[in-house]
C-alpha positions as CSV (number, residue, x, y, z in Angstrom):
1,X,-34.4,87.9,122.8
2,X,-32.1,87.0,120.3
3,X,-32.5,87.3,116.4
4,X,-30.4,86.1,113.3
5,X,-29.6,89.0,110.7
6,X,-28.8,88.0,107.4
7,X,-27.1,91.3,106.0
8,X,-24.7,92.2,103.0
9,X,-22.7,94.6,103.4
10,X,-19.6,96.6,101.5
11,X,-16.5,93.7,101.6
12,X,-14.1,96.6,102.5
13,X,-12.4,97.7,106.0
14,X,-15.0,99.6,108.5
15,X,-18.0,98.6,107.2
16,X,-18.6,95.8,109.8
17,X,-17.5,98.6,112.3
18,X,-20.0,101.0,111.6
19,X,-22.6,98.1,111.2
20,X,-21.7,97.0,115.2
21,X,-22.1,100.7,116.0
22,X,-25.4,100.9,114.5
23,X,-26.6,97.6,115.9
24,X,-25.3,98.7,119.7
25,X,-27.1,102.6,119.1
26,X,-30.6,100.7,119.5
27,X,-29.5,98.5,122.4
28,X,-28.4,95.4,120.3
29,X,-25.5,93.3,121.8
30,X,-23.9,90.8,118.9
31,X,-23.2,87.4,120.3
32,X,-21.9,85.6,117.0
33,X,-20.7,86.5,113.1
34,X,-20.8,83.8,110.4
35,X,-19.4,85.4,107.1
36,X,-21.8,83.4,105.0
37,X,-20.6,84.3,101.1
38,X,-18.3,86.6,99.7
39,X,-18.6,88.5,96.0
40,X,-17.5,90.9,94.2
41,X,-16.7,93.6,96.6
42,X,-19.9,92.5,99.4
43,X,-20.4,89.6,101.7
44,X,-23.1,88.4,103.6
45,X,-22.9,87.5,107.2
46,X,-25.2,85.9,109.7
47,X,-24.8,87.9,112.9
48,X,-27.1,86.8,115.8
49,X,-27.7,89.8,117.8
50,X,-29.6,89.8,121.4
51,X,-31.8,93.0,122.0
52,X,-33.7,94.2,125.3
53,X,-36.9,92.7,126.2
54,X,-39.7,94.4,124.8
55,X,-37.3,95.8,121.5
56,X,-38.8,95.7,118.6
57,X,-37.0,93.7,116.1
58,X,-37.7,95.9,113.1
59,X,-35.1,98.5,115.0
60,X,-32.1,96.2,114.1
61,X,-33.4,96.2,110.5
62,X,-33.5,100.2,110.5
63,X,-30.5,100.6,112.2
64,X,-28.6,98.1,110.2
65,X,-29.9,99.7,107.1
66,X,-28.6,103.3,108.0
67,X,-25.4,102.5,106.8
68,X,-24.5,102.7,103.8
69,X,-24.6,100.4,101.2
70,X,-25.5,97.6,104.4
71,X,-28.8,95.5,103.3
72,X,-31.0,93.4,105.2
73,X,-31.6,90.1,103.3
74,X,-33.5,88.7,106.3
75,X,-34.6,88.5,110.4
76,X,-35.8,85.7,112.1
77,X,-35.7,85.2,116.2
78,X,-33.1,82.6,117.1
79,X,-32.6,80.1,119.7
80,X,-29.8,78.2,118.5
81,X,-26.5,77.1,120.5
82,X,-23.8,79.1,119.8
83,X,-20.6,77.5,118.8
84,X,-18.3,78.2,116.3
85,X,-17.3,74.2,115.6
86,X,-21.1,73.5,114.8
87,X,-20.4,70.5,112.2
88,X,-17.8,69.0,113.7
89,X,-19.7,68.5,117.0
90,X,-23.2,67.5,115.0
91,X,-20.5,64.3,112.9
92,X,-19.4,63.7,116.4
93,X,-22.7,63.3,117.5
94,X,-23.5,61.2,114.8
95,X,-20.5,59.3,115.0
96,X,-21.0,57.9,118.4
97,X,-24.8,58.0,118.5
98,X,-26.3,54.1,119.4
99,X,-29.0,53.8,117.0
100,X,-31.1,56.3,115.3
101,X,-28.4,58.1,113.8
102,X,-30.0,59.6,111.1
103,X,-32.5,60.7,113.3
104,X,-29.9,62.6,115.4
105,X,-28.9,64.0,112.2
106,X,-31.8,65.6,111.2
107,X,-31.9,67.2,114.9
108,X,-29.0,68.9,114.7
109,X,-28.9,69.8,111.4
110,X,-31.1,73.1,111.9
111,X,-28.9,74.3,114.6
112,X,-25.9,73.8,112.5
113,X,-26.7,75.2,108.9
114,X,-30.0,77.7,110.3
115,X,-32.5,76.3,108.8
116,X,-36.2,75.8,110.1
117,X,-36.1,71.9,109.1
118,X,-34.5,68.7,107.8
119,X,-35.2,65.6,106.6
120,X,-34.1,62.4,105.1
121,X,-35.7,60.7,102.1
122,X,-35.2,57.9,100.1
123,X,-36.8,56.3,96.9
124,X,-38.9,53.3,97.1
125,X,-41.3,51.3,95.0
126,X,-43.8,53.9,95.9
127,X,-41.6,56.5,95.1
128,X,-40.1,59.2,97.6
129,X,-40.6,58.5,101.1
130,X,-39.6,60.4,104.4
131,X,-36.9,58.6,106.1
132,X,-36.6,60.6,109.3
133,X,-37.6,64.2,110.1
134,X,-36.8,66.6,112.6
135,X,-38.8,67.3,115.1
136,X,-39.7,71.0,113.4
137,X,-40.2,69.0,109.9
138,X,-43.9,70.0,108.6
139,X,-46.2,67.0,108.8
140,X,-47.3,67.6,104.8
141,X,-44.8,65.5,103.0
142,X,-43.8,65.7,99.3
143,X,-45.4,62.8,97.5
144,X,-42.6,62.6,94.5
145,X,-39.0,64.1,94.2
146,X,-38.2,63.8,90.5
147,X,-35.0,65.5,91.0
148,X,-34.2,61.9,92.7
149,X,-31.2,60.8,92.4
150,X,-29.5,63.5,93.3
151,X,-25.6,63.9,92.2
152,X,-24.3,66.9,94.0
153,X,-25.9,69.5,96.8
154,X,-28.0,71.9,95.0
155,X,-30.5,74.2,95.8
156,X,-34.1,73.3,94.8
157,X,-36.8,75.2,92.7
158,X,-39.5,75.8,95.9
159,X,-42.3,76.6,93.2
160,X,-41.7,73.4,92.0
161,X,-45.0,70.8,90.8
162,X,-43.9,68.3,93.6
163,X,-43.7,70.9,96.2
164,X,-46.4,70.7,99.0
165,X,-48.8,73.6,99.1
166,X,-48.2,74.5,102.5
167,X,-44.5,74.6,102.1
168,X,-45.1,77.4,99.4
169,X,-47.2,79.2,100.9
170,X,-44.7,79.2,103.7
171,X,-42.2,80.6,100.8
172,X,-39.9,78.1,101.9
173,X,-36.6,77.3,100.5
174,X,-35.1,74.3,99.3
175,X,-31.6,72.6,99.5
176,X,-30.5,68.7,99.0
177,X,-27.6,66.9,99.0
178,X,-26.9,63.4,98.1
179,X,-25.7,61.0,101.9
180,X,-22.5,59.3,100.0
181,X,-24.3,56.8,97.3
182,X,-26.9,55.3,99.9
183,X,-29.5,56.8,97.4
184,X,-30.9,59.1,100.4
185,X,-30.6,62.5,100.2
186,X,-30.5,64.9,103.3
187,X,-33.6,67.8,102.7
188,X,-33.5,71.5,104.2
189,X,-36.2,73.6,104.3
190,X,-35.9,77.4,105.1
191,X,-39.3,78.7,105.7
192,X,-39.9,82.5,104.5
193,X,-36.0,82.3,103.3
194,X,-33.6,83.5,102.8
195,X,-32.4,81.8,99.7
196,X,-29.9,79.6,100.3
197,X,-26.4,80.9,99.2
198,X,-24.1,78.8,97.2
199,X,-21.3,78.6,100.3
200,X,-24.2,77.5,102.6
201,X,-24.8,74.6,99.7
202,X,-20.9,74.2,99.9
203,X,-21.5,73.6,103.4
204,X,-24.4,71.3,102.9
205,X,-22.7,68.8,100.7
206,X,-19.2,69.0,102.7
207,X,-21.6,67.4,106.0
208,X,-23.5,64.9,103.8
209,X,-20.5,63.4,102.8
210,X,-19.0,63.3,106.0
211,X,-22.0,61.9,107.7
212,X,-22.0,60.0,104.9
213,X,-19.0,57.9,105.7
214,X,-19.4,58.5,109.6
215,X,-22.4,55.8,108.5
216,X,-20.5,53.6,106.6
């Protein structure tokens, strides 16, 4: 079984060391590590970790923790590919995809940026609308976006009047950034978090622009 840990962790030499040693005391093997944001003397890293059938997850969470100053923002299980040139294979994809190639965005856009689900949506006489979805996109759509049109990426209050019940019971988070000036905008959801960071949003609005012009 393999999980994603979101951790912060002292920006200084050693720390990820003793982290690793931590992680490997309870039986944990890490496969991958995404330095995710950087502040003032702490980053936060995505390392996906594979553990022993039948651990239980909330080891890795104790373990990590018994270092010091190391916090666990979040733990999810994780089934993702692992490859460190993620957005450059997803525009590829895009790129030479036949038809439906916003629909093959909004596949691979969980993979790439870990999130539970994307979307597409545009603004019609109706209002918002759901372009495409992924296939882990919740059925419940949002029946109004006024944050439409959107400018930049940004990350979007989840609490929100126009946000689905179901999504905020999920505690889900909310990032968007504008595809090019099409008008769409390119929607992730991150249910039970963690927040989105503002490199992760960095990331976001690189790819939409990208894609963007991969579409012409």
């Amino acid at each position: 079984m393999s999980y994603l840990l979101r951790v912060q962790l002292p920006d200084r030499p050693g720390s990820l060391g003793s982290l690793a040693l931590a992680l490997g005391s309870v039986g944990a093997d890490i496969l991958s590590l995404d330095v995710v944001d950087r502040g003032d003397g702490f980053a936060i890293d995505d390392i996906v970790v594979e553990v022993p059938t039948g651990a239980l997850p909330d080891t890795l969470i104790t373990a990590a923790e018994s270092v010091h100053d190391v916090q666990v923002d979040s733990l999810r299980p994780y089934s993702g590919m692992l490859d460190t040139h993620r957005e450059l294979e997803l525009i590829d994809q895009v790129a030479n995809a036949r038809d439906d190639r916003l629909q093959v965005l909004v596949d691979g856009v969980p993979r790439v940026l870990r999130v539970g689900w994307s979307t597409v949506i545009d603004m019609g006489p109706q209002g918002a609308y759901r372009v495409v979805g992924s296939q882990s996109a919740p059925s419940t759509q949002a029946s109004s976006a006024p944050w439409m049109p959107l400018e930049k990426p940004a990350i979007l209050d989840g609490e929100g009047d126009w946000v689905p019940e179901l999504w905020k019971d999920m505690d889900t988070k909310l990032a968007a950034a504008p595809l090019g000036n099409t008008g769409k905008v390119l929607l992730l959801g991150r249910p039970g978090g963690p927040d989105f960071r503002p490199s992760e949003v960095a990331r976001l609005g690189y790819l939409a622009g990208i894609v963007a012009t991969v579409l012409g």
